[in-house]
Each structure stands twice: as C-alpha cells, then as structure tokens.
C-alpha positions in Angstrom: 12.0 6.6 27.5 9.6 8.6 26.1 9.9 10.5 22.0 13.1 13.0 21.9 12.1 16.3 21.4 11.7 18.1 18.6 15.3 19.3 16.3 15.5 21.0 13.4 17.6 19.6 10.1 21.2 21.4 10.2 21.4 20.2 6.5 19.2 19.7 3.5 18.9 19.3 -0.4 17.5 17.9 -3.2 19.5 15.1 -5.1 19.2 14.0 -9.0 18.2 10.4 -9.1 18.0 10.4 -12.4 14.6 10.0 -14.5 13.8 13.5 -14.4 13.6 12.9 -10.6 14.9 15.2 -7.7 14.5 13.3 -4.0 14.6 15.6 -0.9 16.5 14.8 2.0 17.3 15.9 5.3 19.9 15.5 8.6 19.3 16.3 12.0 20.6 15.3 15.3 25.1 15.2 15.5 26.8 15.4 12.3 29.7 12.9 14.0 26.8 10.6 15.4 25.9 7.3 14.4 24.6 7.4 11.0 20.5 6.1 10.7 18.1 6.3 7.6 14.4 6.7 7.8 12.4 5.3 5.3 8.9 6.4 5.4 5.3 4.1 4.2 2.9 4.6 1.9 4.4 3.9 -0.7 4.2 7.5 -1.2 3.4 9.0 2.3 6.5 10.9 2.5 8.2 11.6 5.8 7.6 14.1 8.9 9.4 15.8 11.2 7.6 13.3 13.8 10.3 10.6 12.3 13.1 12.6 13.7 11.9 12.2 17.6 12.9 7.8 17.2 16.5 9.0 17.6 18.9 10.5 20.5 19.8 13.6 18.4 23.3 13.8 20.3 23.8 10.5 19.6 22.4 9.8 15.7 23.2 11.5 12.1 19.8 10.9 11.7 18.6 11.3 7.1 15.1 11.8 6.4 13.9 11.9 2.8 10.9 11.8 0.9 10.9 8.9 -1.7 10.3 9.3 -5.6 6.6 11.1 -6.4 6.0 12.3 -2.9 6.5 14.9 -0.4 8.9 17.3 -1.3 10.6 15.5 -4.5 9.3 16.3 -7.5 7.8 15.3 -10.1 4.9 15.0 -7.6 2.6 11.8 -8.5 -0.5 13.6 -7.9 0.3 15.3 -11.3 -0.9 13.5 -14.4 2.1 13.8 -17.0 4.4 12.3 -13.8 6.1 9.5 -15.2 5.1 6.6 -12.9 6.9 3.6 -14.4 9.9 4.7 -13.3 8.8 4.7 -9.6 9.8 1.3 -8.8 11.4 -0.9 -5.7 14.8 -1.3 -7.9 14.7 2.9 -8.6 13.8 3.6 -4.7 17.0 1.0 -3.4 19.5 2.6 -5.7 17.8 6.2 -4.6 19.1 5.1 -1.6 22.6 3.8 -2.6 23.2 7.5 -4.4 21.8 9.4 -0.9 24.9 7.4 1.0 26.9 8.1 -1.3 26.2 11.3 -1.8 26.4 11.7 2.2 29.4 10.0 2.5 28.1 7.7 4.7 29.5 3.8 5.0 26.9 2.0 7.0 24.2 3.0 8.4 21.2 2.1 11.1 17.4 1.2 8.5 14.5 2.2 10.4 11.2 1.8 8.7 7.2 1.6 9.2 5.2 -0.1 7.0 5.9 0.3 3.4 9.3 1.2 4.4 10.0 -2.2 6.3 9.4 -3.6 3.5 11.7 -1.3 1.2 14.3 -2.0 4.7 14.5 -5.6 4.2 14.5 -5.4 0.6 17.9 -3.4 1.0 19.5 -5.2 3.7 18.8 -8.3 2.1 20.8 -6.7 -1.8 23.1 -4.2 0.0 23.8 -6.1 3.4 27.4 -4.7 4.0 25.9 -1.0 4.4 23.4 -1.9 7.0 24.5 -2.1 10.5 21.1 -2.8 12.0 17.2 -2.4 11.2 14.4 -1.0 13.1 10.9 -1.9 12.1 7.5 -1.0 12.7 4.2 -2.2 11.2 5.7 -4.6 9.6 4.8 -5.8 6.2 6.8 -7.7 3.7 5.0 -6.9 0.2 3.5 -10.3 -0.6 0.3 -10.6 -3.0 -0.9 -12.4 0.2 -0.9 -9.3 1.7 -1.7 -7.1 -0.4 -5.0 -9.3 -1.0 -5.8 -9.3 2.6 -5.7 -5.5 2.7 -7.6 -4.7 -0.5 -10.2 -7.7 -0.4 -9.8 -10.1 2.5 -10.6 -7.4 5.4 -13.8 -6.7 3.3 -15.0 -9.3 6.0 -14.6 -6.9 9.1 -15.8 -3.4 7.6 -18.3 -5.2 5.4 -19.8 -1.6 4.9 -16.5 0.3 4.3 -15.9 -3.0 2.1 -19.2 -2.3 0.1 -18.4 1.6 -0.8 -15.1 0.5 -1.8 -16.2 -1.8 -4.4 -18.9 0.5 -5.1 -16.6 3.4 -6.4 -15.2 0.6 -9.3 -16.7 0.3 -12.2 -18.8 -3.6 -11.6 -16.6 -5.5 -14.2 -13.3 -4.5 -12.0 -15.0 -5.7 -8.8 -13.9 -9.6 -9.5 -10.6 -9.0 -10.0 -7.1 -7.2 -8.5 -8.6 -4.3 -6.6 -5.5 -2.1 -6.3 -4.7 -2.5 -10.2 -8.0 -1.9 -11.0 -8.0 1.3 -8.6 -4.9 2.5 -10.2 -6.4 2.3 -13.5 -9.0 4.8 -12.4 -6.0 6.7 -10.9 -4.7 6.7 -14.0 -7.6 8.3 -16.1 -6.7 11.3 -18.1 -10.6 13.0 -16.8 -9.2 14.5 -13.1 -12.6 13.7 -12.0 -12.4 10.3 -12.4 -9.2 10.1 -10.4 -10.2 12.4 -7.6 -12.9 10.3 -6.7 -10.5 7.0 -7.3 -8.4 8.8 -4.6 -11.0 9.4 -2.0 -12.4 6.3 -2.2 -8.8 4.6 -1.9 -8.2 6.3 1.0 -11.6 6.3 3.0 -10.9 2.6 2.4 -7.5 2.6 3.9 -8.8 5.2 6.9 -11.4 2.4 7.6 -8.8 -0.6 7.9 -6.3 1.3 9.9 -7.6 4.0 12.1 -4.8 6.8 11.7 -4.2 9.6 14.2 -5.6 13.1 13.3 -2.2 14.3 11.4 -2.8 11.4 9.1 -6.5 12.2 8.4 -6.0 15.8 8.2 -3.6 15.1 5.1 -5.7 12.6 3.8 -8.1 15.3 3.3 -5.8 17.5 1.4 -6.5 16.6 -2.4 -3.1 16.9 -3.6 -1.6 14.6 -0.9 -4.1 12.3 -1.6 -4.1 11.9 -4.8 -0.5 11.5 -5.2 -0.5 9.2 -2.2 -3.7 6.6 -3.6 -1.4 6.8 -7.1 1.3 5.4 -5.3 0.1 3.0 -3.4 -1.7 1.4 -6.2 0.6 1.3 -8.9 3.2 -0.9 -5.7 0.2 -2.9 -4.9 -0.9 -3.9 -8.6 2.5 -4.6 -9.8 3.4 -6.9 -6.7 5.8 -4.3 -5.1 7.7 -4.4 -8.2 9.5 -7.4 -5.9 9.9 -10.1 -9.4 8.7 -13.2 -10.1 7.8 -15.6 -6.7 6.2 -12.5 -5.1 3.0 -14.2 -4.1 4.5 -15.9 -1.6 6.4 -13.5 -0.5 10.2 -12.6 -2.2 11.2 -10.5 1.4 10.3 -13.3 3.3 12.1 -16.1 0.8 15.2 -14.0 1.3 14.9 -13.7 5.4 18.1 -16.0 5.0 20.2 -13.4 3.8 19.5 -11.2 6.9 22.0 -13.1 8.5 24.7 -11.2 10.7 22.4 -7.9 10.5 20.9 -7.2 14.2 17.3 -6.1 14.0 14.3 -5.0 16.2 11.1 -6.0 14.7 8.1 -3.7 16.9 4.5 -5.0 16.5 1.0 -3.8 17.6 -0.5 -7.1 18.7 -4.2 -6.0 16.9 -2.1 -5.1 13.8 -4.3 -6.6 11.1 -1.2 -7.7 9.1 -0.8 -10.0 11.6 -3.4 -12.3 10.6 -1.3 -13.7 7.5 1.7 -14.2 10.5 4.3 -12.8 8.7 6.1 -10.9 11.3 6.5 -14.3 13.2 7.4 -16.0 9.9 10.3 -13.5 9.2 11.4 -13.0 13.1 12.0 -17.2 13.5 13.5 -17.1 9.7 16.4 -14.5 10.5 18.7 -15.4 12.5 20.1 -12.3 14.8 16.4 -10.4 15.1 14.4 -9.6 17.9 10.3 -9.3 18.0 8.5 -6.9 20.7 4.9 -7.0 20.2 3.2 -4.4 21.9 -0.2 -5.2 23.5 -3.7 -3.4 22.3 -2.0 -1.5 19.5 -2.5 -1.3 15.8 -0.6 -1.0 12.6 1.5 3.0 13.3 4.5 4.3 14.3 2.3 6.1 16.8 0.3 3.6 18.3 0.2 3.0 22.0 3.7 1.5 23.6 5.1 1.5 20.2 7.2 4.8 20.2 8.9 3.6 23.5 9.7 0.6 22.4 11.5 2.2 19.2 13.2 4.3 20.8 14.7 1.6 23.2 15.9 0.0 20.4 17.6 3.2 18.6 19.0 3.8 22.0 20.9 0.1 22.2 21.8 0.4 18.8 23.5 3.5 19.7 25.3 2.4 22.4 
C-alpha cells in the first residue's frame, strides 16, 4: 500500500496557548474516524499537507498542526522580538494537551518523524492514558549524545561541509557546544549576522541528511530558514529542554514507562542516527513495540520503503 491520496482539512483554527502564542491546527480524513495526531520535526519545520497521505482518510480523524514559532502559528521565530524562552518541550506537550482538549478528543494514535518522535515519546511517556499507539519515523530521542553526533561527530564524514560549518563561527565558539554557539549568532540583534547563522546552519544540515527537493526548496526561502535554524538551536543547546540526566538520554531512561502503549518504530537502515544505536536501545527497552528497518534508506518520512511501511502500520492501528 502505497501514500493515500491527497484530502483537504474539513476543519481548521488557530488556538491560544498562551504566551502570546496562537498554534494552527488542522483535521482531515472522517470526523467519526479514529482519532491520530501528527507531530512534525525540526524542531520548527512545521507540518505539510504530505503528512496527511500516512492515514486512510475514511478511516482516521487525522490533526495536523504547526508547533510554537513555526509554520502558520505566530509569533513566527524567524522574527527577532519573538519570545523564544517560552518555546520549550514542557510548553509544546501541554500545547498538545489544550489541542485534545480543545478537540474533544480522548485518546489518540502519535505519529512522529524526527524531532517529533522525540516530542511522541516524551508525551506518551507523561500523558500515557491519551495515547493509544505511536508511529515513528527517523527516530531520535533528544540526547546530548545525539545532538553531539549531529553538530560535531559527523564532521568526520563531510569533513568539507564540516570545515564551512565551523568556518561561519566566530574561532573562539569552534571548541565548544556548536548548536548553542550557532544560536547565539541566531540570536544577534544585526539581521546580517543571523542570516548568515541561518544559511550556514542549514547548508550544514542539507549536507548530513540529503532532503528531497520540497525540503531544499524551503530551505532556500529566508524566512523559513531562519525561523527554522532559530529553532533548532535554541532545542539543541538547551538539551531539548528534556531536565537534568539528558546526556544520556531522559526519552530513553523513561522507555519503561512505555509499557502497555503499542508502537511501530520505522527506520532507514543508512540513517546516521543509527550509529549511537538508539533506536535498538529504545525498541528492546519497551515492552509492546515493534522495529521495521527499511534497507538503503536514510533519515525522512520520505525515504525509500519508508512511506509503505507507515502506512502499514496506520492501517493495523486502524483496524
């Protein structure tokens, strides 16, 4: 079984948060259906209507929303004066909570991809009795380990990319927490400064995980990327905003409390996130969860093998 085809959102909105923050969300597919949640990467990547296609739209209530500072919330992040320290983990999961709520929605199917496995487990693991299963792709778990091996450790295999990444810090930040010191730039009140922060952020990430042309083509518009390299650095210098422990990995500590909560973990077998093992670590650590790794592809929703294999799983869940 191949993607679903396209559908259109029969409802939509933008809900008060709180913090000055308005979060956009979406439903699509049967209003009666089985209610599932997608929660995008990034952090700050926002979602897209190719989300929508993982689910049987006469089977699945299916929510899509853009997460605090991106997409079509607002405030943006890619604007200055956007209040980013209230753009944390513990914000985004009661974001969440209110969206249920708000939906009138009891339990519901988590599917993420990336950032948003990890945001996934996160939830599962503090609000396990509104989760009735988890599907997960690319799947990361927030550690320092990993954020290490994605800012400095895969400097090994794209020495070059490695070198023009380091190269667009200023040499006294090179030593030290890469992401932190990129937000910093990020950060700068001179817009110059942080639109070249941005474009080197994400020619770095384009170089460690090849993304299909929709990807690149918004990589290439500035406000996206701007708002999306903001993101992802203030998560990645302030350890996912995951609390004290994080360096080994709070998500993965926690696997216990999975327990009773069916899950499909999908995997690109050349996914570099692999090379820490944490998707095998957190499969054989909770209880109830299956892991499909897919052979020759990479770290996306998109990759290769991958969308079939989600959709097999939305399609059991559903039954």
């Amino acid at each position: 079984m191949g993607l679903y085809p396209e559908t259109e959102p029969y409802a939509h909105g933008m809900l008060d948060v709180g913090d000055g923050n308005r979060v956009y969300w979406e439903t699509c597919g049967n209003p009666r259906g089985k209610p599932a949640v997608v929660l995008h990467g990034g952090p700050g990547s926002g979602c897209t209507p190719y989300f929508r296609r993982f689910f049987d739209p006469e089977a699945y209530r299916i929510v899509l929303f853009d997460q605090r500072g991106c997409g079509r919330s607002t405030p943006h992040a890619s604007a200055h004066e956007t209040d980013m320290s209230v753009n944390t983990t513990a914000r985004l999961l009661a974001d969440l909570e209110l969206l249920r709520r708000h939906l009138g929605v009891e339990r519901w199917l988590v599917w993420g991809g990336s950032w948003g496995s990890v945001l996934g487990l996160r939830y599962a693991q503090t609000h396990p009795g509104v989760v009735s299963e988890l599907v997960l792709t690319g799947v990361a778990t927030g550690s320092a380990a990993e954020v290490e091996l994605l800012t400095r450790g895969l400097g090994k295999i794209f020495p070059e990319a490695f070198e023009r990444f380091l190269a667009a810090l200023p040499p006294d930040e090179r030593d030290g927490d890469l992401a932190a010191a990129y937000n910093r730039l990020l950060e700068s009140p001179d817009p110059e400064v942080r639109a070249r922060a941005a474009r080197a952020w994400t020619d770095w990430e384009t170089a460690i995980v090849p993304a299909p042309p929709r990807s690149v083509a918004r990589y290439e518009d500035p406000v996206f990327r701007l708002g999306f390299a903001r993101t992802v650095t203030h998560y990645f210098g302030n350890g996912h905003f995951l609390g004290e422990g994080n360096d080994e990995g709070v998500v993965l500590r926690d696997a216990h409390l999975l327990r009773g909560i069916p899950g499909t973990l999908v995997q690109g077998s050349l996914d570099f996130g692999n090379l820490l093992g944490v998707v095998w670590r957190l499969h054989h650590a909770w209880p109830g969860s299956e892991l499909i790794v897919v052979d020759d592809a990479r770290h996306g929703a998109g990759e290769p093998g991958v969308p079939e294999a989600l959709v097999a799983a939305t399609d059991r869940y559903a039954e």
